[in-house]
Each structure stands twice: as structure tokens, then as C-alpha cells.
DRENROPA-286862 format. One line per 10 residues: number of its first residue (from 1); their letters; for each residue x, y, z of C-alpha. Coordinates in steps of 0.2 Angstrom, whole numbers. Example, Ala and Ser with C-alpha at 12.3 -4.5 7.8 and 13.67 -1.06 7.14 Angstrom:
residues 2
1) as) 62,-22,39  68,-5,36
end
This chain:
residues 99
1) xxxxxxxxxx) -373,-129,-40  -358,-119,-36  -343,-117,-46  -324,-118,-40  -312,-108,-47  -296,-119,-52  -276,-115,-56  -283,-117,-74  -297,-107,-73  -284,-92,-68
11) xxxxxxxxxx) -271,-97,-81  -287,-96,-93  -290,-78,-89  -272,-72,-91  -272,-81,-105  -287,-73,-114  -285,-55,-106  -266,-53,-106  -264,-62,-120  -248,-72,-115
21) xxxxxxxxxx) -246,-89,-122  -256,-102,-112  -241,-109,-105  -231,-92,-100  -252,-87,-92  -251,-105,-83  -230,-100,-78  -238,-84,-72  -251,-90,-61  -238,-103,-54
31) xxxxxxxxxx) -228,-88,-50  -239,-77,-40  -245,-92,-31  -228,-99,-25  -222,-80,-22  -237,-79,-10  -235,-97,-3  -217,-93,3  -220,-77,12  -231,-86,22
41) xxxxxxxxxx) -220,-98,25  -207,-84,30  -219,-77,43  -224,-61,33  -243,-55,30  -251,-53,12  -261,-39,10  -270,-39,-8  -279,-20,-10  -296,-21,-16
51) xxxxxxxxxx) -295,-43,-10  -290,-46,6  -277,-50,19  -269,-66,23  -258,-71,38  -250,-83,48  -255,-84,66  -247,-95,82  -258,-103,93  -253,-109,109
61) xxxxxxxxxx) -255,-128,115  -270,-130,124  -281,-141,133  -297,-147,121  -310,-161,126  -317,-174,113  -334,-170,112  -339,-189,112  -331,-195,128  -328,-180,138
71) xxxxxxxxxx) -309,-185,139  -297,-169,140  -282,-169,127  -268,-158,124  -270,-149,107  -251,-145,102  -246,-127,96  -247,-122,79  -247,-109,63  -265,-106,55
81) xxxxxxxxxx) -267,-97,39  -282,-83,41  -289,-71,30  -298,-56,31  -308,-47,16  -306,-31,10  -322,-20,14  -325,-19,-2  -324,-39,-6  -337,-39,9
91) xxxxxxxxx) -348,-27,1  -346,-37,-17  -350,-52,-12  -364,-46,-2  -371,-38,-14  -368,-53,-27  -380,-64,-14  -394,-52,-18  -396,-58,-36
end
């Protein structure tokens, strides 16, 4: 069964390795999160060294089928969040599926 790491489970780690309160850890957390969360909102790209990269990319409307009935609708444009690991996360979480 795999596990899913939560806010809490984040705020629970600061908490224990920082050693800030639980509620200045949990402020903390919130922090980081929503300082992330606007600067994709604004556009820009997050690059976290040693993590990843995380950006927001326009797609152009375009036509897509249903694959049911066949019938041809037009998918409107929009903003996708991507991400992209680091090298090293590919090679650590390679390396984990090994075990």
C-alpha cells in the first residue's frame, strides 16, 4: 500500500527537525506552499535544486474527438501545471524502486 505525503506530514517534519512550535512548522509549510502557488499563478517557473522544476505552460484550442462516438469537439485553450525532476530525483527514485 503506498503512502501519501500530506501538509501535516510536512509540518511534522519541521516541527521535529527545526524544532519550531507545531503551529509556527504548520505557518511555515503554508508559507512555502502559497509562495510557490502565486508565482505560478504570476506565470514564473519554480525550479527547486536537487527536486525539480515546475511551470506553467499555454496550450492552444484545438480540435479533439470523443473516443466513444467519434464526434469532433473543440478543446478551449488553457494553462497546465508540468514538472520536471531534477537528475538527481530521477536517479533517487530509481534507485528506491530497486529495493
Amino acid at each position: 500500500m503506498s503512502k501519501t505525503l500530506t501538509r501535516m506530514d510536512l509540518s511534522e517534519s519541521v516541527f521535529r527537525e527545526v524544532g519550531l512550535s507545531r503551529n509556527e512548522s504548520a505557518s511555515l509549510v503554508e508559507s512555502v506552499l502559497a509562495h510557490i502557488s502565486d508565482a505560478l499563478v504570476e506565470g514564473e517557473t519554480v525550479k527547486i535544486s536537487s527536486f525539480g522544476t515546475f511551470s506553467v505552460r499555454a496550450k492552444s484550442e484545438r480540435v479533439g474527438r470523443n473516443p466513444k462516438t467519434g464526434d469532433e469537439a473543440p478543446i478551449p485553450a488553457r494553462r497546465v501545471l508540468t514538472f520536471r525532476p531534477s537528475h538527481l530525483m530521477k536517479d533517487r527514485v530509481a534507485a528506491g524502486n530497486k529495493t
